[in-house]
C-alpha positions as CSV (number, residue, x, y, z in Angstrom):
1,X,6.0,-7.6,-12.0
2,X,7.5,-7.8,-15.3
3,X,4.6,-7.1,-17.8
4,X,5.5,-5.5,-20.8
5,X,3.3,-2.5,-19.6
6,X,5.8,-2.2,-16.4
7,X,8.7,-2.6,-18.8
8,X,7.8,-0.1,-21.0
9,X,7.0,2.3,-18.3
10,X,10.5,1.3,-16.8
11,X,12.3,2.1,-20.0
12,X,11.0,5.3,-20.9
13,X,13.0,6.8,-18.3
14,X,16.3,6.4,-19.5
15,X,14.6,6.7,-22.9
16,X,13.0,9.6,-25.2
17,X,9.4,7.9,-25.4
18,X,8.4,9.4,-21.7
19,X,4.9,10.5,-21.3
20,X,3.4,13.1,-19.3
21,X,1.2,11.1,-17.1
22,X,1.2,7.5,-15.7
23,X,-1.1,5.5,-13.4
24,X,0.3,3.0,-11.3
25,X,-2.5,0.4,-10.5
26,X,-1.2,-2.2,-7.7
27,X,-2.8,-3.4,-4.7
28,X,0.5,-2.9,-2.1
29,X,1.4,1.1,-2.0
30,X,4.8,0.0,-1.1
31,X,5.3,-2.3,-4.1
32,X,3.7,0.4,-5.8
33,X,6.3,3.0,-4.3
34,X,9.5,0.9,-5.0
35,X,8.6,0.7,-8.6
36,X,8.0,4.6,-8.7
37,X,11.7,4.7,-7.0
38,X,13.5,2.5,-9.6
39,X,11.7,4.8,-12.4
40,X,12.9,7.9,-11.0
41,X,16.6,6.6,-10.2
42,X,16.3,5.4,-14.0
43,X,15.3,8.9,-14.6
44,X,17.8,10.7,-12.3
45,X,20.8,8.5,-12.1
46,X,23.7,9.2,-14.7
47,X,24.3,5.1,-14.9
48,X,20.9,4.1,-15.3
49,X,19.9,3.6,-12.2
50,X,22.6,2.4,-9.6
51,X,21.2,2.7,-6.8
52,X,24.1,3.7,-4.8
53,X,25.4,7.3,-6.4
54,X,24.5,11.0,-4.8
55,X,21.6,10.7,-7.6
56,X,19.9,7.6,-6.4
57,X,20.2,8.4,-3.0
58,X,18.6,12.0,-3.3
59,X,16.1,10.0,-5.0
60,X,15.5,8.1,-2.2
61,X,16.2,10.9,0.4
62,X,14.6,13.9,-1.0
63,X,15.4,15.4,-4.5
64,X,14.7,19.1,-5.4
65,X,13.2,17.9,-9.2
66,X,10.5,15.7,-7.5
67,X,7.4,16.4,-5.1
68,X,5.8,13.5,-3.5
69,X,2.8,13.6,-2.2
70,X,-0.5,11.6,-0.8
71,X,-4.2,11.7,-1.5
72,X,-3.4,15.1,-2.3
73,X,-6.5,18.1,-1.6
74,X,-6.7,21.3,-3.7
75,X,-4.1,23.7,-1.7
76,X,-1.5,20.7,-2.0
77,X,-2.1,20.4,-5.8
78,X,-2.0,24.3,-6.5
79,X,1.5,23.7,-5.0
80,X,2.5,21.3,-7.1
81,X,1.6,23.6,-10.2
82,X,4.0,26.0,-8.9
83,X,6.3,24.0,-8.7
84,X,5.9,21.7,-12.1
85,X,6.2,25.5,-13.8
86,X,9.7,25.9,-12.7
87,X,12.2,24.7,-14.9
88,X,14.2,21.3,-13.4
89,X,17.6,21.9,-11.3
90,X,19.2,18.7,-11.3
91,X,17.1,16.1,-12.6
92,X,16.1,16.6,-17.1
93,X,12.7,16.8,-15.7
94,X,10.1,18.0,-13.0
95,X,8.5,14.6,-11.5
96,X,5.1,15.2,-9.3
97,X,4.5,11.9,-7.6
98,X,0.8,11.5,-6.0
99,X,0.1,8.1,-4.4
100,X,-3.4,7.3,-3.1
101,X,-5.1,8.6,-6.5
102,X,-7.9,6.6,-5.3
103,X,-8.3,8.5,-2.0
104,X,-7.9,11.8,-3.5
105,X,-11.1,14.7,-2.5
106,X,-13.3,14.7,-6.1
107,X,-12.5,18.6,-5.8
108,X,-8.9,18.0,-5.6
109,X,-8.9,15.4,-8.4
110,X,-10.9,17.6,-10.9
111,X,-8.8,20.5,-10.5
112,X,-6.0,18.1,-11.6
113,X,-7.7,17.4,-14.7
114,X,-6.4,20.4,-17.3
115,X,-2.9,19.8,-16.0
116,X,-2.8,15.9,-16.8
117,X,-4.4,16.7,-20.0
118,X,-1.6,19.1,-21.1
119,X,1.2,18.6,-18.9
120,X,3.9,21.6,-18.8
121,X,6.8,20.4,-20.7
122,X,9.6,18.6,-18.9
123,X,7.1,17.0,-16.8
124,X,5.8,14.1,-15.1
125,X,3.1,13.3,-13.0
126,X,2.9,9.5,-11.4
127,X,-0.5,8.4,-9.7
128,X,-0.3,5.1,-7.9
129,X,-3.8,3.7,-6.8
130,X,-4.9,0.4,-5.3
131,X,-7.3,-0.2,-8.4
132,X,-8.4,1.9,-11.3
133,X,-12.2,1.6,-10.0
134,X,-11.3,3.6,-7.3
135,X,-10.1,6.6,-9.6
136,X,-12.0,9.4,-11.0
137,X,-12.7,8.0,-15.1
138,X,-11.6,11.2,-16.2
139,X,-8.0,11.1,-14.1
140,X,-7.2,7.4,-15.4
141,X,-8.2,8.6,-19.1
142,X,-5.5,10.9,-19.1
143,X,-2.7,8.7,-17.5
144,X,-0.5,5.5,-19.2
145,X,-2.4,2.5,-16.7
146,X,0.6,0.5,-15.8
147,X,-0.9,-2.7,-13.8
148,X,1.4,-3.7,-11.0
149,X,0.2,-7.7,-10.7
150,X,1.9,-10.8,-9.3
151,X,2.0,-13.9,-11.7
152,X,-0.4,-17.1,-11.6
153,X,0.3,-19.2,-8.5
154,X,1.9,-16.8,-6.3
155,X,2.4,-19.2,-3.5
156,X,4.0,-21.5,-5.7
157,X,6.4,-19.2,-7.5
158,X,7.3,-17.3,-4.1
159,X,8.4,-21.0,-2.5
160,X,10.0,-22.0,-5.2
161,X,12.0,-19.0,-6.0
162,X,12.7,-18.9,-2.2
163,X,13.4,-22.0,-1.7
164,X,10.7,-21.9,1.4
165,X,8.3,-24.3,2.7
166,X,4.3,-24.2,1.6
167,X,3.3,-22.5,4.6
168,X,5.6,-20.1,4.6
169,X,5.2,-19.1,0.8
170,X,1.5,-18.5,2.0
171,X,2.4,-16.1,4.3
172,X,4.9,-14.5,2.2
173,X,2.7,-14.3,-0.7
174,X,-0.2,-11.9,2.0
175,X,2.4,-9.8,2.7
176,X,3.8,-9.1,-0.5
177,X,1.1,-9.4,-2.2
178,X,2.2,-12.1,-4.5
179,X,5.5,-10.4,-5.7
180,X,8.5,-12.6,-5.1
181,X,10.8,-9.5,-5.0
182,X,8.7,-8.0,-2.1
183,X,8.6,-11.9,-0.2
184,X,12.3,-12.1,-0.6
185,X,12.7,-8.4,1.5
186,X,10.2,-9.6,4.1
187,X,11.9,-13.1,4.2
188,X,14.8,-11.2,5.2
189,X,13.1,-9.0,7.2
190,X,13.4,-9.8,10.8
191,X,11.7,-6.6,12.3
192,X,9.0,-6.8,10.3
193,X,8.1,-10.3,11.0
194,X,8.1,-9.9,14.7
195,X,5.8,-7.0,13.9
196,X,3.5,-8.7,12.2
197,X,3.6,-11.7,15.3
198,X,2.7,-8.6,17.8
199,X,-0.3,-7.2,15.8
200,X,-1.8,-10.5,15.0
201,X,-1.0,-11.3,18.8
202,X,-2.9,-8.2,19.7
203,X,-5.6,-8.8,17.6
204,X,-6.4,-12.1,18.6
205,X,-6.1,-11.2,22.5
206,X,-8.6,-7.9,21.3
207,X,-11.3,-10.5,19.9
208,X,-11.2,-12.5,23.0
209,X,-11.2,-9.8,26.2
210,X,-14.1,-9.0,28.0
211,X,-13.1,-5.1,29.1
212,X,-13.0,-1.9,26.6
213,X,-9.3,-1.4,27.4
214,X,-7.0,-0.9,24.6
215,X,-3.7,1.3,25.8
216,X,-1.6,-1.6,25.2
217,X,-2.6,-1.9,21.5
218,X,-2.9,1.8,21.2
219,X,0.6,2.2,22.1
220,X,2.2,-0.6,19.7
221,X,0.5,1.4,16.9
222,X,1.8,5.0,18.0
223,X,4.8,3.2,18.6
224,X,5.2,1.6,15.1
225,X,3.1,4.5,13.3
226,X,5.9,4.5,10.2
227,X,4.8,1.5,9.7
228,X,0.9,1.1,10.4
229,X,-0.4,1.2,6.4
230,X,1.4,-2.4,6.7
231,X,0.0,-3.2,9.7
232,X,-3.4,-2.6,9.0
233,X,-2.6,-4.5,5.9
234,X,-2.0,-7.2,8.4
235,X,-5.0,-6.7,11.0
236,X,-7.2,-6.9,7.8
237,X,-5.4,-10.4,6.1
238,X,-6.7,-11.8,9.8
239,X,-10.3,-10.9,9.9
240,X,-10.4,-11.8,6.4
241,X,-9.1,-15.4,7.1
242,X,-11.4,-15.4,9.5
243,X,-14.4,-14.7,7.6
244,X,-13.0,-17.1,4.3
245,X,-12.7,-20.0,6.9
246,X,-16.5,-19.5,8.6
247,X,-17.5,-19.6,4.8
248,X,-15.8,-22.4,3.1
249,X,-13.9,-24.3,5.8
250,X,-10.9,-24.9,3.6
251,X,-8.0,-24.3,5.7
252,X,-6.3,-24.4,2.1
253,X,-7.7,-20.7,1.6
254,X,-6.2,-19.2,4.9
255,X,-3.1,-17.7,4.6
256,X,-2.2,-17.0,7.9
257,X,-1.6,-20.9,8.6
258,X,0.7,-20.3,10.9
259,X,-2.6,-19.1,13.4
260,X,-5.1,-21.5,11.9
261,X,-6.2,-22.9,15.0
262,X,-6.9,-19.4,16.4
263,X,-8.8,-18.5,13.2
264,X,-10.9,-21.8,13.0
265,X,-11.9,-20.9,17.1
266,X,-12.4,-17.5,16.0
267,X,-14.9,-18.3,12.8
268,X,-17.1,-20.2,15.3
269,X,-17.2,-17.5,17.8
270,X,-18.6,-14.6,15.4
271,X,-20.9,-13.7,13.2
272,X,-19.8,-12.5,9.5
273,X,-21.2,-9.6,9.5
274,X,-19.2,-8.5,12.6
275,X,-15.6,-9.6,10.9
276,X,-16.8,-7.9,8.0
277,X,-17.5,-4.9,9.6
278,X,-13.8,-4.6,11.5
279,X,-12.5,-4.9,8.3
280,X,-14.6,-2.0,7.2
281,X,-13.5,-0.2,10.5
282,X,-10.0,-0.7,9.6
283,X,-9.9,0.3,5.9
284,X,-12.1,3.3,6.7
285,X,-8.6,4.1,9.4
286,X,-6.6,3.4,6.6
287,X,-8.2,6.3,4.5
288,X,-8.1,8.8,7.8
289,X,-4.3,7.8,8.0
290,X,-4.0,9.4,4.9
291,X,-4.8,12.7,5.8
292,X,-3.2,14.8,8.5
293,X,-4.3,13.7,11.9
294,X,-4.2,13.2,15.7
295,X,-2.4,9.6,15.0
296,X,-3.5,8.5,19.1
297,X,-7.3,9.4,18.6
298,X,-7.3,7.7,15.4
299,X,-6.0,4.5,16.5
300,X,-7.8,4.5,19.5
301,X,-11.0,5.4,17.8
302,X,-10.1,2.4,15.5
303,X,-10.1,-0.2,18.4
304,X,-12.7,1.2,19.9
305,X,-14.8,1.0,17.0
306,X,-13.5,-3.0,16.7
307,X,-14.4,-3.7,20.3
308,X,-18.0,-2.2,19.6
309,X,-18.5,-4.8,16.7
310,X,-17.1,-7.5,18.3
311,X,-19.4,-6.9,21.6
312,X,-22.7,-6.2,19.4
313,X,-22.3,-9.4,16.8
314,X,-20.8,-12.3,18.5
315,X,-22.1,-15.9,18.5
């Protein structure tokens, strides 16, 4: 993660050289948001960034100078005009952070457009985004692109830095999306690896029952629902290893080795369009879970939807 772009955008904040609009291009939101978080303690934080002072934590927690939001629509962003006009309490400036740029209403993003243009002074406004082809041309002419992006060999530089096996660095390098930083808080995080064992469980159990009943997924997810962006994350790397294996056969592309012989069994037993279309189902969940809404029906509409295409385009 250390480009110079990245850098830069990490050293204006404690600097004078701080622009008025920035686009963070990475393909994990929560990478995405960490980096946003160490900018704005930078920004906030009379030591530079700390971490660990009343600063850092409000930062963290909720700070009156900053107003996060997601895939923002037009009432949310006339809000955030409001409150970008005020002057800043605590903080030397007013910091609007909007992640999902590339999930925002085309409404919502063109009335957006004047602001990032001309930004009140003693402002900021951060986009994150999983790619720049996803965001309006006009929004992404008007921001700083910073690209978020792991270095060559991911796998490679993960195990070695963590001193891990080959298989392991595999997995690490899915679910942090190549950034060592990211693998090394997974590797030490327990909870979220026994997570990620219980949706892959699930999923693999949903592929091969013969009923429509799904209460016991549908409840892990409403159970877990501060984390489901991740787990969907998860559910997806599956399919797709499913889907890589029925094409090429190389186990060396799967990166969920650690259920290859579940994956291999499951590339023989469907077609590719049906894998491709779950992983369709579960991005198109991914965009409704960024909206306010009934979190049950969603997920249940979800698996539903799975169980439909796994039914209609099996082997």
């Amino acid at each position: 993660m250390s480009s110079i772009a990245s850098n830069l955008f990490l050293d204006a904040a404690s600097g004078e050289k701080l622009l008025g609009a920035y686009l963070i291009i990475c393909s994990r939101p929560l990478v995405a948001r960490r980096f946003i978080d160490a900018f704005l303690m930078r920004l906030c934080c009379k030591k530079g960034g700390c971490g660990a002072c009343v600063d850092c934590r409000k930062v963290l927690e909720g700070h009156v100078d900053i107003l996060r939001l997601t895939a923002p629509k037009i009432a949310e962003l006339r809000d955030a005009l409001a409150f970008v006009a005020e002057q800043p309490y605590e903080a030397p400036r007013k910091v609007v952070v909007i992640e999902g740029a590339d999930n925002m209403p085309v409404q919502a993003a063109n009335s957006l457009l004047k602001t990032l243009e001309e930004p009140p002074p003693g402002t900021v406004f951060i986009l994150s985004a999983r790619s720049v082809c996803g965001v309006l041309p006009t929004i992404a002419s008007r921001c700083a692109i910073v690209p978020l992006m792991p270095g060559p060999n991911a796998p490679r530089t993960i195990a070695k830095a963590l001193s891990v096996d080959d298989a392991t660095a595999r997995i690490l390098a899915d679910l942090s999306g190549g950034f060592p930083d990211e693998a090394r808080r997974i590797k030490d995080d327990a909870d979220l690896l026994a997570r990620r064992a219980e949706v892959i469980t699930l999923c693999q159990k949903l592929l091969r029952q013969n009923n429509m009943a799904i209460s016991v997924f549908a409840d892990f997810l409403e159970n877990n629902k501060e984390h489901i962006i991740l787990l969907l994350c998860i559910m997806q790397s599956y399919l797709r290893d499913i889907l890589v294996f029925m094409k090429t056969r190389d186990a060396g592309f799967v990166a969920n080795v650690d259920y290859l012989d579940d994956i291999c069994d499951a590339a023989n037993r469907f077609t590719s369009g049906a894998i491709s279309n779950m992983i369709n189902v579960i991005l198109d969940t991914e965009r409704r879970f960024l909206s306010p809404v009934n979190f049950r029906l969603t997920a249940e509409r979800m698996l539903f939807c799975l169980l439909e295409e796994k039914n209609r385009c099996q082997k």
